[in-house]
Backbone as a printed PyTorch tensor [residue, N CA C, xyz], in Angstrom:
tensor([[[-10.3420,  -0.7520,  12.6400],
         [ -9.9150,  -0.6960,  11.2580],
         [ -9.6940,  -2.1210,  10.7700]],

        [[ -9.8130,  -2.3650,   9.6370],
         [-10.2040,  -3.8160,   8.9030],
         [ -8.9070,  -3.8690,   7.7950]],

        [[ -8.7590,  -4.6170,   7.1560],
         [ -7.6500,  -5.0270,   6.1750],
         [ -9.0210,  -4.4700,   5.1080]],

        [[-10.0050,  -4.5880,   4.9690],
         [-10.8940,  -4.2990,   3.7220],
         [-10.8750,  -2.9080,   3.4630]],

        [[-11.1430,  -2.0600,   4.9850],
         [-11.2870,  -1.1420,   5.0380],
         [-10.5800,   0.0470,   3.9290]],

        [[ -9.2100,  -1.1610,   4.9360],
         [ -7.7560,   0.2080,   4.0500],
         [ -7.9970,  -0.3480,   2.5950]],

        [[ -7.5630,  -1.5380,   2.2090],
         [ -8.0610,  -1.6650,   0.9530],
         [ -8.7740,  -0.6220,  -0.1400]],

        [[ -9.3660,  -1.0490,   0.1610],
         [-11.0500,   0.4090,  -0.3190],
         [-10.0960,   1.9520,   0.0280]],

        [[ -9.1330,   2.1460,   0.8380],
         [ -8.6620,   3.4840,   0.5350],
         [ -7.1920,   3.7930,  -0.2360]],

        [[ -6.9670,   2.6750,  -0.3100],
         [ -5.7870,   2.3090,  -1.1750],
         [ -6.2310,   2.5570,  -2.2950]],

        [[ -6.9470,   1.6350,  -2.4200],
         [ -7.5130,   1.4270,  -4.6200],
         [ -8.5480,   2.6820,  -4.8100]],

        [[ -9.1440,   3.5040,  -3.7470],
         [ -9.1660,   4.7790,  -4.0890],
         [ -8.4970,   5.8470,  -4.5620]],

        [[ -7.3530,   5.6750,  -3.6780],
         [ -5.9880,   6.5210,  -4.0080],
         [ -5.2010,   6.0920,  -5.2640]],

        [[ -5.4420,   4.7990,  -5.4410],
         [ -4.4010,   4.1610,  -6.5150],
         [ -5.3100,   3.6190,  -7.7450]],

        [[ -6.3440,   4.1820,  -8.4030],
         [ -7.1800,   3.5380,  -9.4000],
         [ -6.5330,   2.7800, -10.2430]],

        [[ -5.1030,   2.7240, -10.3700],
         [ -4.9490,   2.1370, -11.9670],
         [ -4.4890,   1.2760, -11.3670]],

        [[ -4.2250,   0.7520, -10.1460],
         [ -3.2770,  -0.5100,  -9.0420],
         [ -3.6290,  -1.5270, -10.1240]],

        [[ -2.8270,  -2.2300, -10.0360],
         [ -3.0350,  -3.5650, -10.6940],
         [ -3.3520,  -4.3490,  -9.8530]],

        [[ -2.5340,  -3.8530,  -8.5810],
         [ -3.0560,  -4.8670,  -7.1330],
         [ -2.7090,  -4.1270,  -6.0300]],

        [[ -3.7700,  -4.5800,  -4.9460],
         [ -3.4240,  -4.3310,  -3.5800],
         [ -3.7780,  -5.0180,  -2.4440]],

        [[ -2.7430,  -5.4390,  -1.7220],
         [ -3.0600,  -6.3830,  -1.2510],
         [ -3.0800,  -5.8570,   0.6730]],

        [[ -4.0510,  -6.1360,   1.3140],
         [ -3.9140,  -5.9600,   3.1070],
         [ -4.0840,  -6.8000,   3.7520]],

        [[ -2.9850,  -7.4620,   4.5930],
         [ -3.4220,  -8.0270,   5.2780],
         [ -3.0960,  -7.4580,   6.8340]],

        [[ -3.4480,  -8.0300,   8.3180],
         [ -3.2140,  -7.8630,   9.3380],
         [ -4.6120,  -7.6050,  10.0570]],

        [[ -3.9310,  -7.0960,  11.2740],
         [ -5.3060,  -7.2620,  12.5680],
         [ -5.0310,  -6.2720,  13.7220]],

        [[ -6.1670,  -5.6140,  14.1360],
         [ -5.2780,  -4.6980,  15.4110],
         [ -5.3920,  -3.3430,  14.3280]],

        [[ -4.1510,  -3.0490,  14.9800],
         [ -3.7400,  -1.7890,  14.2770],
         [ -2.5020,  -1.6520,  13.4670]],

        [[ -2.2300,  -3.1850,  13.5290],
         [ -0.6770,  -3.3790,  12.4990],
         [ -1.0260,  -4.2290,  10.7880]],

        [[ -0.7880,  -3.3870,   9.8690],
         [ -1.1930,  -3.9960,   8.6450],
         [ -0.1220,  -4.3900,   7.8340]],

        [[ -0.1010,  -5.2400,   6.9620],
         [  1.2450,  -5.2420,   5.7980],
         [ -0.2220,  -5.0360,   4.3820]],

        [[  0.8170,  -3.9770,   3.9190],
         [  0.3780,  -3.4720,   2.5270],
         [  1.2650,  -3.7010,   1.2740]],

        [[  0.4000,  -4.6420,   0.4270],
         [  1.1940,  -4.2010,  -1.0120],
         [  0.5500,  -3.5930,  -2.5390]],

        [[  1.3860,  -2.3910,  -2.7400],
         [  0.3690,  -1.3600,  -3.7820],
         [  1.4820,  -1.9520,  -5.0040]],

        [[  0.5900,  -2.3590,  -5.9050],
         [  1.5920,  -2.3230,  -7.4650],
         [  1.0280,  -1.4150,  -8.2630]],

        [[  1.6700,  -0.1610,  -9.0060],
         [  1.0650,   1.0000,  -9.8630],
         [  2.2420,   0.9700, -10.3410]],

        [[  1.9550,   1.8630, -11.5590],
         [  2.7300,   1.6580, -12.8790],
         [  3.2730,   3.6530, -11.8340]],

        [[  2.5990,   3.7820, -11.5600],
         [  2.7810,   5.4040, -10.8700],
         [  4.2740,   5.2060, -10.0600]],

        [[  4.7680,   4.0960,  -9.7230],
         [  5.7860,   4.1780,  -8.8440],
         [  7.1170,   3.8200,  -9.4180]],

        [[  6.7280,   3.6350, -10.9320],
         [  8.1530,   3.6260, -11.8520],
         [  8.9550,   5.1100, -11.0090]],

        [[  8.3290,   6.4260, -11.6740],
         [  9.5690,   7.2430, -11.6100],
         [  9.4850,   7.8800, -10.2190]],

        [[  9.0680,   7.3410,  -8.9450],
         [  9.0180,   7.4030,  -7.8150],
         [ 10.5710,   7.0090,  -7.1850]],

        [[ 11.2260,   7.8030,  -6.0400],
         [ 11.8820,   7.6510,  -5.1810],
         [ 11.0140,   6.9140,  -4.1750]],

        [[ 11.9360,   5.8130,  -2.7970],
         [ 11.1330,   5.3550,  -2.6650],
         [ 10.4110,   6.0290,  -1.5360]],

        [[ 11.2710,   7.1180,  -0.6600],
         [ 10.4800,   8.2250,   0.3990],
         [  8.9840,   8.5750,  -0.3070]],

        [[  8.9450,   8.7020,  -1.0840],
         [  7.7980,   9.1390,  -2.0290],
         [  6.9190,   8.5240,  -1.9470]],

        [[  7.2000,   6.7860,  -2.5810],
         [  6.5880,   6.0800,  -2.4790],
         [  5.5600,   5.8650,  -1.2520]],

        [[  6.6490,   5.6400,  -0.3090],
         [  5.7870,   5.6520,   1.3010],
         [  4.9110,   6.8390,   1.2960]],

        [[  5.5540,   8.1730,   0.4960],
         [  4.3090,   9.0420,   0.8910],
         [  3.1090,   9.0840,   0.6430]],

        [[  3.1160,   8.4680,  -0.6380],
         [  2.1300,   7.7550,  -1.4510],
         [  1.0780,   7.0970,  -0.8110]],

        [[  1.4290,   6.1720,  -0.3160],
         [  0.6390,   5.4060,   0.3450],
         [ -0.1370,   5.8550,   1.7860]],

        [[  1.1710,   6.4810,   2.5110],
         [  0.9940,   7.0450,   3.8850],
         [ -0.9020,   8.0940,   3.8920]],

        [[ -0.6990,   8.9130,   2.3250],
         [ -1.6050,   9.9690,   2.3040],
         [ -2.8270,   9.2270,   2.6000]],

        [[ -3.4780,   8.6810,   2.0050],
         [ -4.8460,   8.0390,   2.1340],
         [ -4.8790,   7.5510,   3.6610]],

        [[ -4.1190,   6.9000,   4.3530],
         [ -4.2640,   6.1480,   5.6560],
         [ -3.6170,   7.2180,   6.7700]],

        [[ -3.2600,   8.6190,   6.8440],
         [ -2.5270,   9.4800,   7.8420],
         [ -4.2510,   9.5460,   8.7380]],

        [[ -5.1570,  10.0970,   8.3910],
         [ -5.9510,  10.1770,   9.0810],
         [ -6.3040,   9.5820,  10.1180]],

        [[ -6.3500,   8.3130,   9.5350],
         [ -6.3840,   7.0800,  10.4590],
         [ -4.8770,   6.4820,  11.2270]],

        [[ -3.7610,   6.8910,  10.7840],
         [ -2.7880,   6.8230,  11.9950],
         [ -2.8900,   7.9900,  12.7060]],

        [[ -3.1760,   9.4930,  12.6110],
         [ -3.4600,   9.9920,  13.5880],
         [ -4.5620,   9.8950,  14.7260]],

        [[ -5.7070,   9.2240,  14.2220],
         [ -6.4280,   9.1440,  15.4920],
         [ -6.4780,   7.8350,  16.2780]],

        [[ -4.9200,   6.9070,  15.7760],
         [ -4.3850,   5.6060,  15.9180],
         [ -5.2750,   4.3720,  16.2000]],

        [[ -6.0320,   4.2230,  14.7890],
         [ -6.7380,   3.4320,  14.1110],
         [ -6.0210,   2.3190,  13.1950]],

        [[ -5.4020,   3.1830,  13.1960],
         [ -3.7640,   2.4260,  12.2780],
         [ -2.4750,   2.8380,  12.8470]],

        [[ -1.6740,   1.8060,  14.0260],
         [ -0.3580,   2.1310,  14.3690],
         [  0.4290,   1.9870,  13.4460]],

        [[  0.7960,   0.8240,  12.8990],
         [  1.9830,   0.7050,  12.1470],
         [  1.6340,   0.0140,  10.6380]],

        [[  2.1640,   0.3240,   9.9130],
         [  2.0360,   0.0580,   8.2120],
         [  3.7050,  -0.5980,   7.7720]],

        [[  3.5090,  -1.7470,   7.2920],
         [  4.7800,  -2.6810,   7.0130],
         [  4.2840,  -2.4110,   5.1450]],

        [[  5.0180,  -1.7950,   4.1530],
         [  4.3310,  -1.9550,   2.9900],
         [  5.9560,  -2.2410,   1.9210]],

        [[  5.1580,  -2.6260,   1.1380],
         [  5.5090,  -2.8870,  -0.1770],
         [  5.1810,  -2.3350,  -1.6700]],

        [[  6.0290,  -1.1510,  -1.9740],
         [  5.1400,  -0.5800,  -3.0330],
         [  5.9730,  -0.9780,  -4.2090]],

        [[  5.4450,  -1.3650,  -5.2990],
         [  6.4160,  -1.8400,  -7.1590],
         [  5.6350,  -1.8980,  -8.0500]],

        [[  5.9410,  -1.7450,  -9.2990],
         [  5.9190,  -1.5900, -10.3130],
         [  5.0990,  -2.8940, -11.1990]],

        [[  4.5450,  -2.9320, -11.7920],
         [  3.9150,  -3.9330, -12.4200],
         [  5.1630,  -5.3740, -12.6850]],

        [[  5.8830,  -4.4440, -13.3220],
         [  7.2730,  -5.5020, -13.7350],
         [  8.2980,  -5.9920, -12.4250]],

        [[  7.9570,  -5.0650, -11.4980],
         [  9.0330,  -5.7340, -10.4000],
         [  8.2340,  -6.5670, -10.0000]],

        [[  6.5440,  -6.5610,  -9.6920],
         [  5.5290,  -7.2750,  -9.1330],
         [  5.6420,  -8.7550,  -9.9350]],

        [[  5.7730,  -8.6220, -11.0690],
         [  5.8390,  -9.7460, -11.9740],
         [  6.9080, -10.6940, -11.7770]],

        [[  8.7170, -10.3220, -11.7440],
         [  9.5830, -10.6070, -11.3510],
         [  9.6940, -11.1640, -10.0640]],

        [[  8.6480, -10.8970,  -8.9890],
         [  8.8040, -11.0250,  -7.0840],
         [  7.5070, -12.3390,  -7.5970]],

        [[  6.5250, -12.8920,  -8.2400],
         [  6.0440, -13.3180,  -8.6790],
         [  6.5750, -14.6970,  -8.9120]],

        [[  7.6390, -14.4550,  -9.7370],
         [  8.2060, -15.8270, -10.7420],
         [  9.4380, -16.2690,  -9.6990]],

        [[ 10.4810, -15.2680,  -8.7340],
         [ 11.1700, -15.7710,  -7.9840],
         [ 10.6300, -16.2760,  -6.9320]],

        [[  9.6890, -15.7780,  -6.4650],
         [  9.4310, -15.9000,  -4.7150],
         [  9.1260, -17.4950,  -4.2450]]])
């Protein structure tokens, strides 16, 4: 499994993403999804969100572990101008 790979199943799942970002190697990735979809999201949700597109591939452990980051256009913007 590739950082492009998931990519491509992220911004499948997430068409309106403003961004998504993968990086990592192996089977350990850090993900960050920004959608306007995760305003009225809890954040269990959120993870579920993301989890759906890539479960396949942690079950046949193609993907062990997922470190992610999911926000909002405006929190994305804000993590942006502080960071």
């Amino acid at each position: 499994m590739t950082p492009d790979v998931i990519k491509s199943l992220l911004q499948a799942a997430f068409p309106d993403a403003v961004e998504v970002i993968v990086t990592g190697e192996g089977a350990k990735f850090q993900v960050t999804v920004v959608s306007e979809e995760f305003a009225s999201l809890r954040p269990v949700a959120k993870q579920q969100r993301v989890y759906a597109p890539l479960n396949e591939h942690i079950a046949s452990g193609a993907i062990h572990a997922v470190t992610m980051r999911t926000l909002t256009p405006e929190e994305w913007r804000k993590a942006q101008l502080f960071a």
